[in-house]
C-alpha positions in Angstrom: 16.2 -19.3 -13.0 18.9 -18.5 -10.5 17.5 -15.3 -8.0 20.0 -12.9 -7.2 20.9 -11.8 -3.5 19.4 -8.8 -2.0 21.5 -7.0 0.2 20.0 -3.7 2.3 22.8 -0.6 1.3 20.7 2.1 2.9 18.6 3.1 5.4 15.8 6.4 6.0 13.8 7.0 8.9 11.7 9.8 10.1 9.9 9.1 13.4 8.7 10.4 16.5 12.2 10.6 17.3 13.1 12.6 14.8 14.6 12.5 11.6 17.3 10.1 10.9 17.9 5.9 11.0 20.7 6.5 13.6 18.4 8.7 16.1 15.7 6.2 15.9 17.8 3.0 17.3 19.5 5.5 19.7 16.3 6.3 21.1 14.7 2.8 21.0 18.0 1.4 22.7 17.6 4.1 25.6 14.2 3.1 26.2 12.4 6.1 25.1 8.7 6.6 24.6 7.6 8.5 21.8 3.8 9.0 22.8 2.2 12.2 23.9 -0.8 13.8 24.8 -2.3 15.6 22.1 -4.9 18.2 23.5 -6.2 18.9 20.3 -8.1 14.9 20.3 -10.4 16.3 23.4 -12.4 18.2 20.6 -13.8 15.2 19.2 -16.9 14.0 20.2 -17.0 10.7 21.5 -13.3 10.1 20.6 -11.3 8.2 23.8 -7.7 8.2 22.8 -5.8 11.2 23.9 -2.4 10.2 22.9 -0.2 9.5 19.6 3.3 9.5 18.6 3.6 13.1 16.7 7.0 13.4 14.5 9.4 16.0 15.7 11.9 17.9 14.2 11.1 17.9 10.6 11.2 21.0 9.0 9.4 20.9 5.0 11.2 24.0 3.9 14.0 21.7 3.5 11.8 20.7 0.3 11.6 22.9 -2.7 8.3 24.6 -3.0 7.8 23.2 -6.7 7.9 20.1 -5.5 6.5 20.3 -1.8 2.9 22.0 -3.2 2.2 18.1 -3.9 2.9 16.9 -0.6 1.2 16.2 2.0 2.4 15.3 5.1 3.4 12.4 4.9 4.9 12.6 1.2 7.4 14.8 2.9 8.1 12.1 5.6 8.7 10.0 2.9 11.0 12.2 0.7 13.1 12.9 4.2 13.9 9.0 4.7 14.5 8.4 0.9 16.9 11.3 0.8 18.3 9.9 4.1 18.9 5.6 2.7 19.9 6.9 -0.7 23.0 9.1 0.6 23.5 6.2 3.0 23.8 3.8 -0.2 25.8 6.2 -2.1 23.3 6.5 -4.8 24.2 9.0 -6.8 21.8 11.4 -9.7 22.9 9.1 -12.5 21.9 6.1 -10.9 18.8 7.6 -9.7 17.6 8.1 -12.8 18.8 5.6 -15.5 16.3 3.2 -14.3 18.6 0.9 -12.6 16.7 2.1 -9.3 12.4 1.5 -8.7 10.4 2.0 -5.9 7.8 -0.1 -3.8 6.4 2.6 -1.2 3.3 2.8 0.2 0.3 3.9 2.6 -2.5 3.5 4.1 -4.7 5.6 2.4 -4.2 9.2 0.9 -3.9 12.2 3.0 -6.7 12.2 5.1 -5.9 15.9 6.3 -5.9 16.8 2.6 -9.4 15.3 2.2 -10.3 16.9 5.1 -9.7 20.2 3.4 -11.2 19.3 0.0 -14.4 18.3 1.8 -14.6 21.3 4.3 -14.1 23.9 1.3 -16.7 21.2 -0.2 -19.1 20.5 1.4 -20.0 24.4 2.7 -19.6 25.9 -0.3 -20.9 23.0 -2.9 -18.5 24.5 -5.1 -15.0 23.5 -6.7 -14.4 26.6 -7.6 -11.7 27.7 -4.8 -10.1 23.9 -4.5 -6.5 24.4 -5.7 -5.5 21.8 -8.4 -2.4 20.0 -6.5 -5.0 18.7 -4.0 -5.3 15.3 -5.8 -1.8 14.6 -5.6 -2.0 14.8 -2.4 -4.7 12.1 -1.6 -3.9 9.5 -4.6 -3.1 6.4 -3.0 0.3 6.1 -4.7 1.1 10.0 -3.3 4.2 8.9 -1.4 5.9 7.4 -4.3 4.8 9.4 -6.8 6.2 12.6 -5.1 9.5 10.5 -4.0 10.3 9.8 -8.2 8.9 13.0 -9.1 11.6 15.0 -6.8 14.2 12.4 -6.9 13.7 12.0 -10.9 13.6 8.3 -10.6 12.3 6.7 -13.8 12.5 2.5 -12.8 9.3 0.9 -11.7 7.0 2.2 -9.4 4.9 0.0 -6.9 2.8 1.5 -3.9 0.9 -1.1 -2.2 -1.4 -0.3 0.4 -2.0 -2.9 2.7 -2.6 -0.9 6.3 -0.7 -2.3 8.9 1.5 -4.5 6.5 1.7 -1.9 4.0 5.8 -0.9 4.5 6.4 -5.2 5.1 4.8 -6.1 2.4 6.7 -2.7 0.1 10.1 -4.3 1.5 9.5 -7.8 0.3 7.9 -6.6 -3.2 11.2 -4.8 -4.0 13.3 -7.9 -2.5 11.3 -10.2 -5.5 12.2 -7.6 -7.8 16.1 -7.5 -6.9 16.0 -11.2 -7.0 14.0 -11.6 -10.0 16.8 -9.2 -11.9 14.0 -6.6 -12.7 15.7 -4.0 -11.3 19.2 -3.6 -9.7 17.9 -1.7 -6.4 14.7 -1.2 -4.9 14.1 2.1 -2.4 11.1 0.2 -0.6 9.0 1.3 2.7 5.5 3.2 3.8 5.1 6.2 5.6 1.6 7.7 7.2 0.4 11.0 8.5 -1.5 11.1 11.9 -4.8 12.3 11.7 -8.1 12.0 14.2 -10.1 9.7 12.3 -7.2 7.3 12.3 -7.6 6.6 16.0 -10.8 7.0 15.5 -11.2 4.2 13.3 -9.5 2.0 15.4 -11.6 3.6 18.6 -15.1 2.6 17.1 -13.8 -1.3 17.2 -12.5 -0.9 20.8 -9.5 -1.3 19.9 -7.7 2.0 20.8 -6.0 2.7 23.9 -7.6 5.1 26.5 -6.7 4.0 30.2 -2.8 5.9 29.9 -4.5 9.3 28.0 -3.2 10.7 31.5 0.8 9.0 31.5 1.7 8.6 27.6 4.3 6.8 28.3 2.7 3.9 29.4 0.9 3.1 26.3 0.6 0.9 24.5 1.6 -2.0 26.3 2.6 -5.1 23.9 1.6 -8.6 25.5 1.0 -7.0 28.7 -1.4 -8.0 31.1 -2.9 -4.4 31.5 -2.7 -3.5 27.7 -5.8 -1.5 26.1 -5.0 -1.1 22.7 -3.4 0.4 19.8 -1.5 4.1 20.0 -1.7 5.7 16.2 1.4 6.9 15.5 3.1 8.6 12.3 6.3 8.4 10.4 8.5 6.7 7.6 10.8 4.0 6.6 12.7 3.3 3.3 15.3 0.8 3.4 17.6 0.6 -0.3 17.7 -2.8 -1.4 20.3 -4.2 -3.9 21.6 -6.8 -5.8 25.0 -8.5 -4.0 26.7 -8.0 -7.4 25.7 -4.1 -8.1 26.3 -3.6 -4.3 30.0 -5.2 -4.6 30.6 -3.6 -7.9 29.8 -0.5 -6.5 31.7 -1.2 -3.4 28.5 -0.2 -1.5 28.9 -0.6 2.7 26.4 -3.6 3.0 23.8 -3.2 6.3 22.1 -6.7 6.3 21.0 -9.2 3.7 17.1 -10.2 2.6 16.6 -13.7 2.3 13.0 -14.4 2.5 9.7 -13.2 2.4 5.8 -14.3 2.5 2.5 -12.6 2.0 0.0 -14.5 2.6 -4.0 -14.1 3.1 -5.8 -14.9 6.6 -9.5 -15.8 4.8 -10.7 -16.5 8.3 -11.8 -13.2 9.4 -11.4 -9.4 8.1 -11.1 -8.2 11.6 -10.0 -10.7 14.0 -6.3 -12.4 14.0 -5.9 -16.3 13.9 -2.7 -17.7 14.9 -2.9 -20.5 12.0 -2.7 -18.3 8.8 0.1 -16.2 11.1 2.5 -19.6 11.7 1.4 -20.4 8.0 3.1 -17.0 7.4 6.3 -17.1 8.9 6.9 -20.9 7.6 6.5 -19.8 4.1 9.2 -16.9 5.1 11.5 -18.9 6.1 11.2 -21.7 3.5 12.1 -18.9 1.2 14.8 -18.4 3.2 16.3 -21.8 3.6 16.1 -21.5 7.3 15.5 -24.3 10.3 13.4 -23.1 13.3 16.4 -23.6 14.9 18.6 -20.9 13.2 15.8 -17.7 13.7 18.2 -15.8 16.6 14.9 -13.2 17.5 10.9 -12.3 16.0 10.2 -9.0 16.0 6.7 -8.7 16.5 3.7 -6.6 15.1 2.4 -6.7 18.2 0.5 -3.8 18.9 -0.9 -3.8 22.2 -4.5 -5.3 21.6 -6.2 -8.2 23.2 -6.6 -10.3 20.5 -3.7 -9.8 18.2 -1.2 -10.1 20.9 -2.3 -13.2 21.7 -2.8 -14.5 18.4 0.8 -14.1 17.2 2.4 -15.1 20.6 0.4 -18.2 20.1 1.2 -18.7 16.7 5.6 -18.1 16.8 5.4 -20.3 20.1 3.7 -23.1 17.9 6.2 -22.5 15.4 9.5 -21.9 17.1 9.2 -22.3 20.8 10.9 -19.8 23.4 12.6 -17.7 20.5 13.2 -14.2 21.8 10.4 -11.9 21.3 9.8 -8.2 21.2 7.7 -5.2 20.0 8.8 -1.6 19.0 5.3 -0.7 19.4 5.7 0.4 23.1 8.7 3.1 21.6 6.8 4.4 18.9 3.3 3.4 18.9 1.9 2.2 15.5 3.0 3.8 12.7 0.6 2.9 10.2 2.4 1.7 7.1 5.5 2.9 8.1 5.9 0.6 10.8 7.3 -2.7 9.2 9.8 -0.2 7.4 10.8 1.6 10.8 10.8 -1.7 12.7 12.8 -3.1 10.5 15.5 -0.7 10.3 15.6 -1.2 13.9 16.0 -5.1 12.8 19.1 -4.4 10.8 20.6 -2.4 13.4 20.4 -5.0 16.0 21.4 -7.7 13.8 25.2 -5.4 13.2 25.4 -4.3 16.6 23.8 -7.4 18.8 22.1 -5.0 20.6 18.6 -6.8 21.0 15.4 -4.2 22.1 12.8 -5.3 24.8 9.4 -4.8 24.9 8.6 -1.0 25.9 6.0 -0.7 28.8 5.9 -5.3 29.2 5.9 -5.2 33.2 3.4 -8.4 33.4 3.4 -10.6 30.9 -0.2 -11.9 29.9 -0.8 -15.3 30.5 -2.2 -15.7 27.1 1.0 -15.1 25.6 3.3 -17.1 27.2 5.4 -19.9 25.4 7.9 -17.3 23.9 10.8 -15.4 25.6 10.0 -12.2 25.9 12.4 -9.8 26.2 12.6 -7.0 28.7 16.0 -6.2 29.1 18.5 -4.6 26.3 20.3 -8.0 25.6 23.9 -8.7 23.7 23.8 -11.6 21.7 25.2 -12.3 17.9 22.1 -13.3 16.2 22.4 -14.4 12.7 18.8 -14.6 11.4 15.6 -12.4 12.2 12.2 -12.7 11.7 10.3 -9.5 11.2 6.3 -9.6 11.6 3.3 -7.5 9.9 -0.1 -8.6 10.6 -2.9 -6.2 9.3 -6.6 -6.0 9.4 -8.5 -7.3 6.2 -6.4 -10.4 6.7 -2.8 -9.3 4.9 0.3 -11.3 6.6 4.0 -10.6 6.0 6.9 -11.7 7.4 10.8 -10.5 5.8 13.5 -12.8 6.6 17.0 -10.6 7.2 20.3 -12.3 7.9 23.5 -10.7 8.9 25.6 -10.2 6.1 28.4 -12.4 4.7 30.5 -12.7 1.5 29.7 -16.7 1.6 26.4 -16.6 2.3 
């Protein structure tokens, strides 16, 4: 069976930035941090973090009510950045809902704000009686895309996996099998998450959270650092619009990048802690997909989060793989945005792959001995890259890696 080219038509973000796919590279490309204190987190008991990355300038009236009393947070995020890549790919109503177009969207769990509510109303009262019946479509773990089809009346398949930190990866290269395979002719495909407490709470009970910048936000997190303490919790969405070459030409669609291989793949070794083996196994299968040498990957974009061990662990593992490749993480810009960060990150990805404009690290001042044998960037460097990796490494032992390649009419 002959697979079809994917090419990426559109692009949605909503981040600490703001809202918009343009906004977010200008804002990585300056350097910015989007991590601040949040004085609220000092009311927890026994809670370290102080910080997260908080998105600005979203206003939900923008939504109609009918369809917003479903939404949660971040359903709204998610609605924002499909709006956003569907008006970039020129995707109009009676595409939208013939069936030509699906979605693959996910997150990490439901609302937990939401639940939050249902169990405080709960909980005191022992009592449904006051719980207002759009609640549940709020926490369902397929919320996000559910609301997205719902208000966008899109009627192709539907796919929300939830995979934590791989979750938005892992949507991107489900809708790229699906374009190839000919199920559908385009894919809206990304994650989105809500901040909430407990999610740096969660990763603050493993000691994995960082504390030692809850005075100077922008420090943290601190990718491959020597001084990094851990993961910042951040919120936000992606949604890139994937598309058959041929619809995409035959609708004379402007084409951003082109997806040319992906891998999921399971790291049975541990739920909790990274091993560089099942990562290089990862990023092989990728580019095997892809038809690439180790030669012809131009830059990795890391998951890289700012911990101890996973820093490490992937350095050691694209360093095994593909030498002193250049290296970075938008994790120091943004903190981690839950399942929207392989989305986010890769919009960034196409962006730099069209403008050669490759980011550094944020906040790498000394790198760590322990993840040496890459180049690590630190600068803003120019360079016309032709392939990019694109890494999401999440706990419970999920790996993805997307392949991108800038686009041309000969492949």
């Amino acid at each position: 069976m002959r697979l079809k080219r994917v090419v990426i038509t559109g692009l949605g973000a909503v981040s600490p930035f703001g809202k918009g796919a343009d906004q977010l590279f200008e804002a990585l490309a300056a350097g910015k941090s989007g991590i601040e204190i949040v004085p609220e987190l000092k009311r927890i008991g026994g809670l370290g973090p102080r910080v997260t990355g908080p998105v600005t300038g979203v206003d939900p009236r923008e939504i109609p009510r009918k369809n917003r009393r479903s939404m949660s947070r971040m359903s709204i995020y998610a609605l924002l950045a499909a709006q956003e890549a569907l008006a970039q790919g020129g995707v109009d109503e009676i595409i939208r809902t013939g069936g030509r177009l699906g979605i693959a969207m996910g997150s990490t769990v439901g609302s937990v704000d939401t639940m939050e509510e249902f169990f405080n109303e709960y909980l005191v009262s022992k009592s449904i009686e006051h719980i207002k019946s759009m609640l549940f479509f709020r926490i369902m773990g397929h919320s996000c895309a559910a609301n997205v089809a719902q208000t966008l009346g899109i009627t192709g398949r539907t796919l929300a996996p939830s995979a934590a930190c791989s979750t938005g990866c892992q949507a991107v290269g489900l809708g790229y099998e699906a374009v190839a395979l000919g199920r559908q002719d385009m894919m809206l495909c990304g994650g989105a998450d809500e901040f909430h407490p407990l999610t740096a709470a969660t990763f603050d009970i493993m000691q994995a959270a960082s504390t030692k910048y809850n005075d100077r936000p922008d420090c943290t997190p601190r990718p491959f650092d020597r001084d990094r303490d851990g993961i910042v919790c951040s919120e936000g969405a992606g949604l890139l619009l994937l598309e058959s070459l041929d619809s995409a030409l035959e609708r004379g669609a402007d084409i951003l990048a082109e997806v040319t291989g992906f891998a999921s793949t399971s790291d049975a070794t541990s739920i909790a802690n990274p091993d560089p083996a099942p990562m290089r196994r990862c990023m092989e299968t990728a580019m095997k997909d892809a038809g690439l040498e180790t030669s012809e990957v131009g830059y990795v974009n890391a998951h890289a989060t700012g911990t101890m061990q996973g820093d490490e662990a992937e350095c050691r593992a694209i360093a095994d793989l593909l030498g002193e490749v250049p290296v970075s993480s938008l994790k120091g810009h943004l903190g981690h945005t839950m399942a929207a960060s392989g989305a986010l990150e890769l919009i960034a990805c196409v962006h730099m792959l069209r403008t050669g404009q490759l980011i550094p690290t944020r906040n790498l001042e000394n790198p760590a001995p322990e993840c040496s044998g890459v180049r690590h960037l630190r600068t803003v460097e120019q360079a016309s890259i032709q392939n990019i990796l694109k890494n999401n490494f999440a706990l419970g032992g999920v790996n993805c890696t997307v392949a991108l390649r800038r686009f041309s009419h000969d492949g």
